[in-house]
N, C-alpha and C positions, 0 to 999 in steps of 0.2 A: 567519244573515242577518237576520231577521226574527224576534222573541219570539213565542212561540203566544201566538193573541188566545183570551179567553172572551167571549161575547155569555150574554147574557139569553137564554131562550128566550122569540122570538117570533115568532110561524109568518106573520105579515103584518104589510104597513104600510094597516091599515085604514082608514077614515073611522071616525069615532066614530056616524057615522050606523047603524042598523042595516042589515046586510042582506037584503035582500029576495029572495024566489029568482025573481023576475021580472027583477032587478035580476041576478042570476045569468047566468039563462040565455043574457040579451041581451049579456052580457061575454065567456061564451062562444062565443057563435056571430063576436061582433063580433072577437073577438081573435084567433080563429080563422081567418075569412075575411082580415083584413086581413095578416097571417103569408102565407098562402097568395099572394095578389094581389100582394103584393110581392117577393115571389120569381119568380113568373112570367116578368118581361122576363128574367133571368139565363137558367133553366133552361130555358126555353123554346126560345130560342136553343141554345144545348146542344143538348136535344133533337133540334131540325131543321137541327143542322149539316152532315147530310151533303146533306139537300134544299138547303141555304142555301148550302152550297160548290159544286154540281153549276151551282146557278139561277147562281150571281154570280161563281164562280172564287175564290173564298178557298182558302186553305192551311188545316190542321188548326192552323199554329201563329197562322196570323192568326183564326181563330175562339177561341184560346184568350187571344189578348189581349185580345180584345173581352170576354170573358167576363171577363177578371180586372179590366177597366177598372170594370167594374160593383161588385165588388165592392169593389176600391181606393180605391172614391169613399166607397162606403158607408162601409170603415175611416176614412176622412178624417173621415167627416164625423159618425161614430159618438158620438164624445162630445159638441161640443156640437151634436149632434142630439138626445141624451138630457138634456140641461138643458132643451132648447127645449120637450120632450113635456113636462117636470116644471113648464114654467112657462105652457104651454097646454089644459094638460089632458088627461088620454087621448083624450076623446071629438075635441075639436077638431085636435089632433096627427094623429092615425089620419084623420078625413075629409082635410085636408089632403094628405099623404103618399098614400093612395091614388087621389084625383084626381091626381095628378103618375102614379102608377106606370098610371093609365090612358091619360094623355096620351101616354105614352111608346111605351105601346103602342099606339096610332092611330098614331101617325106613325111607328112601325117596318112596320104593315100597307102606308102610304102613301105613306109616304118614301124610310126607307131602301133602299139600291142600293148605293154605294159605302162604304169602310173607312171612310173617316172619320165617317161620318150613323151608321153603327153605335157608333162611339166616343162618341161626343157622345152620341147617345141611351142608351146601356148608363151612361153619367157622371150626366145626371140620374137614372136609375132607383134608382141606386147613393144619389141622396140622397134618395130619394123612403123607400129600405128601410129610410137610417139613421134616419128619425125615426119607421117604422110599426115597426116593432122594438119599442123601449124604450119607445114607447106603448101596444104592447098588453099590455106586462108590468107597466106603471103601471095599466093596466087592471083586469088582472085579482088583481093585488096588493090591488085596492079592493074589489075586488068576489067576491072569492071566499072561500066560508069556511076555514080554516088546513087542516081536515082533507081539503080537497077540493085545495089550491092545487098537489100534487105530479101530479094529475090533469091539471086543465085548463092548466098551464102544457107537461103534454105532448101533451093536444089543438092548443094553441095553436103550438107546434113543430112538428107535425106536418103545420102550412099549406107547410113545406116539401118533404118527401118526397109532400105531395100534388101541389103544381106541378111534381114529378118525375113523377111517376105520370099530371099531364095534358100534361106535353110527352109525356113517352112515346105514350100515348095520341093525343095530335094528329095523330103520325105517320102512321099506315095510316090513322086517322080521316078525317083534313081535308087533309093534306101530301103526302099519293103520291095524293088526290083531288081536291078545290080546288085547293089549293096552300097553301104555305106561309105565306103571307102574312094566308091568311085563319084562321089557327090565334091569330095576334095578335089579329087581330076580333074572336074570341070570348074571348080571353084581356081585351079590354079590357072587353069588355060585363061580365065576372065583377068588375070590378075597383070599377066605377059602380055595379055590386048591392052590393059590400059599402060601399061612402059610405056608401048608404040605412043597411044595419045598425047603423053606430054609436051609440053613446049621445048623447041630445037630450036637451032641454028641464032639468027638474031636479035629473035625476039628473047629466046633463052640467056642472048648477052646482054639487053638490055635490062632484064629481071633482075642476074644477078648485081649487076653495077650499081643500081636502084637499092638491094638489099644489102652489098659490103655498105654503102655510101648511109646506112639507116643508124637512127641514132642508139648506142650502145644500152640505153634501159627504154623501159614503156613509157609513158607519159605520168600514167596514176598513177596511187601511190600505193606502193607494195602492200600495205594494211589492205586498202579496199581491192585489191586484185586478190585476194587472199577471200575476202567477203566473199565477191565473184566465185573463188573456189569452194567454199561454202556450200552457195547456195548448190552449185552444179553436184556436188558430192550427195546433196542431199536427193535431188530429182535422177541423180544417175544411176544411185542406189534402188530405187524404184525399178529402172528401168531394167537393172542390170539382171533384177528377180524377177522382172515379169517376164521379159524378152526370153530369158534361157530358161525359165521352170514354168512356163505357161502348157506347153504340150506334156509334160510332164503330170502338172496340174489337172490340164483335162481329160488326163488318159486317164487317169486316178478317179474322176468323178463317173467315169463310167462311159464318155466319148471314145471313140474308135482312134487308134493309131494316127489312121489316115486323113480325120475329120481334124484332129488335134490337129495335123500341121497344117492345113488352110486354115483353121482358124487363127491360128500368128501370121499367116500371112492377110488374110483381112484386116487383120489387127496395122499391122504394118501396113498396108497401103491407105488406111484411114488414119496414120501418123503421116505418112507420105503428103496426103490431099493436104491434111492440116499445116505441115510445116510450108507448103508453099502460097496456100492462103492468107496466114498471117506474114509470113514474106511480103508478099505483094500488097497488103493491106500498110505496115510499115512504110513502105517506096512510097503510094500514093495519097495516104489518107493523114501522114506526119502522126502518128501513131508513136509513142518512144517503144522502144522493142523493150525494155524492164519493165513497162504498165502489165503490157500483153503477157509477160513473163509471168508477172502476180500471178494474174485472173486462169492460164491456165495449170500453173500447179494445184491451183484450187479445185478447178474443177476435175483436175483427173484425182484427185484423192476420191472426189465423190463415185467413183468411176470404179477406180482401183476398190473402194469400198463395199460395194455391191457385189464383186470377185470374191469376197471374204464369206457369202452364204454356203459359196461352195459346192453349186448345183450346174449339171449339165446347161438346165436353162439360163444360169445367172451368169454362165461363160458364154454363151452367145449374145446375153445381151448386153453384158459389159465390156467387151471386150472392141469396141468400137470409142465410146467414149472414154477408153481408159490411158489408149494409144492415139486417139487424135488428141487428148488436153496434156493427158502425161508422159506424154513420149515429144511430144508438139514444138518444144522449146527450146530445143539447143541451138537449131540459127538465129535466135532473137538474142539468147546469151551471147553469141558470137559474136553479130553485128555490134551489140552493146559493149564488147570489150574492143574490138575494133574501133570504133568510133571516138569511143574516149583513150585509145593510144594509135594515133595515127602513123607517128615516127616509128613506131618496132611492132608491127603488129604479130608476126611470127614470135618473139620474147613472150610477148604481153599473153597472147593466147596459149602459150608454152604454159606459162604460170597458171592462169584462170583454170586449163583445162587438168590440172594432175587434180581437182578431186573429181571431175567428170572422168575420170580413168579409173581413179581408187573406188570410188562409189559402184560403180559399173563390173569392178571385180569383187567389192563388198558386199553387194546386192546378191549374189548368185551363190558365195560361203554363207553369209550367215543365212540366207532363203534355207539353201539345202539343211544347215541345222534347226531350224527351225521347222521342215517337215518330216527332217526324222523326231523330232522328238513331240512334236503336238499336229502333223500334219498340214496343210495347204491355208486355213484358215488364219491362224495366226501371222501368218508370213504377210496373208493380205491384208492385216490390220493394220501390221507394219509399216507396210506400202504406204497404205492411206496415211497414216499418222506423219511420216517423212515429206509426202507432200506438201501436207496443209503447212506444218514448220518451213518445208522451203518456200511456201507463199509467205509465209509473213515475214521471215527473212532477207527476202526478193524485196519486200515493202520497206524495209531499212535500209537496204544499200539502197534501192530508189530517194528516198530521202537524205541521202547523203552525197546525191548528184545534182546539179543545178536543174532548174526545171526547162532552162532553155533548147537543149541541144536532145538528152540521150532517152 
């Protein structure tokens, strides 16, 4: 279908400027936080579905369109959201985008009540994500050194399984205490902290100059950036059903409200550990991040698989290697799309990422019909099945890459 491309090897698309580790850290943290805070309105919801159904009367399958609405938008708006980051700059893209994913959540604290204020508000969040996305990877593309970039692009992914880990969390916290509503509160105040973090003044001018100055497509070639989308649609989907109907899941097998959301949040901090493990295993061990991609869609199908008996016991004990292998991989996707489009890499991760969007809002619609109509069990058969396909899918665009570089 596609000839194996060769790139150069080149581990970023830098500024010519040098880098500075003040310039560093602050990419870090910024890239970081803004991943995080824009994930929130999605996962969050998720998390206090079963407070949100109890308070308002929704259905499991009406909280999973709302969830997919979020995501749907973001797919939409995926690509040219990542031109717009390429032609505003990380710094100013990222402030932008997380004032919207805060707004969104004030007025979910204050507003929303009925399906459709949910809809509407999960739609802009959805575009709020697609343009904090590809801007914190134009970010940190700029700002990080080559040997470190397999790192902090899985710190920076890891803003995701963390806003898993504070819905979770919100739960016993603020949600079977305040109430639900005030879980968004603090979700927005986190959101207005990270504004403040982005890059300013100079360094903000050198970004953007760097980013008008980038070349107008990706490197690949459209077909295998589409691959790329593929595979992410495939593991996103996975995750998009395990991450929002896992508590849902466990309250159903007979877990406690409050047990159910520390258990997504273990879940999520054992994605957490993983994504920055094989980070760092990429930076120093020359590991290509699409091997490692294989190996763990694979393993978390087996993972996700064992979720499928459907027992209190079988959620505590899968629910570690389900999220450290199949939640584990989107900085590896990242780096890998990076690496082979050095010149645009905001564009290039624009595109790769709208089926990690779609998938991510598909996982949580058809999950929820799937456990009104046969229950929790078949959803996780699912899961597993979507994996192991994105493993061996991951195994074809790997062969369609030179073996030198990626």
């Amino acid at each position: 279908m596609w000839s194996t491309i060769t790139l150069e090897p080149i581990a970023t698309a830098s500024t010519s400027t040098p880098i500075e580790p003040s310039a560093s850290s602050r990419a870090w943290v910024g890239a970081s936080l803004g991943t995080l805070c824009s994930s929130l309105p999605a996962f969050l919801t998720g998390a206090l579905a079963v407070q949100i159904r109890d308070d308002l009367g929704f259905s499991i399958t009406l909280v999973g369109f709302m969830l997919g609405t979020a995501f749907a938008s973001a797919g939409l708006w995926s690509a040219p959201m990542g031109r717009v980051a390429q032609m505003l700059g990380p710094g100013r893209a990222l402030r932008l985008g997380l004032s919207g994913s805060g707004i969104v959540m004030i007025a979910l604290a204050a507003w929303a009540s009925s399906p459709w204020q949910f809809f509407v508000l999960m739609a802009f969040s959805g575009v709020a994500n697609a343009l904090n996305q590809p801007a914190a990877n134009l970010l940190l593309s700029y700002r990080i050194r080559p040997g470190r970039l397999g790192l902090a692009l899985a710190v920076k992914q890891s803003g995701m399984p963390a806003a898993a880990l504070l819905g979770g969390a919100a739960v016993p916290a603020l949600a079977l205490t305040a109430g639900w509503r005030w879980a968004y509160v603090a979700a927005a105040v986190l959101a207005f902290v990270a504004v403040l973090s982005q890059p300013i003044g100079l360094l903000d001018q050198i970004d953007l100059q760097a980013a008008r100055s980038a070349a107008p497509r990706p490197d690949m070639p459209f077909g295998l950036l589409l691959l790329y989308g593929a595979v992410g649609f495939l593991g996103a989907t996975n995750a998009g059903a395990m991450v929002n109907l896992l508590t849902s899941a466990a309250t159903d097998s007979g877990i406690g409200e409050g047990a159910a959301g520390w258990l997504l949040s273990v879940g999520s901090a054992a994605g957490i550990l993983s994504r920055l493990y094989h980070g760092w295993i990429v930076d120093h061990r020359g590991v290509l991040p699409i091997q490692r991609l294989i190996w763990l869609l694979g393993i978390g199908s087996a993972g996700v698989f064992v979720m499928a008996i459907d027992r209190p016991v079988t959620y505590f004990l899968a629910v570690v290697p389900a999220f450290a292998a199949g939640w584990a991989w989107p900085g590896l996707f990242n780096l890998s799309v990076i690496r082979n489009n050095p010149s645009a890499p905001a564009s290039a991760t624009g595109i790769s990422q709208i089926g990690i969007f779609v998938g991510a809002g598909f996982g949580p619609v058809i999950g929820g019909l799937l456990v009104d109509w046969g229950g929790y069990r078949p959803l996780w058969l699912m899961c597993a099945a979507l994996l192991a396909v994105g493993s061996g899918l991951a195994m074809y665009l790997r062969s369609r890459i030179s073996d030198g570089h990626r």
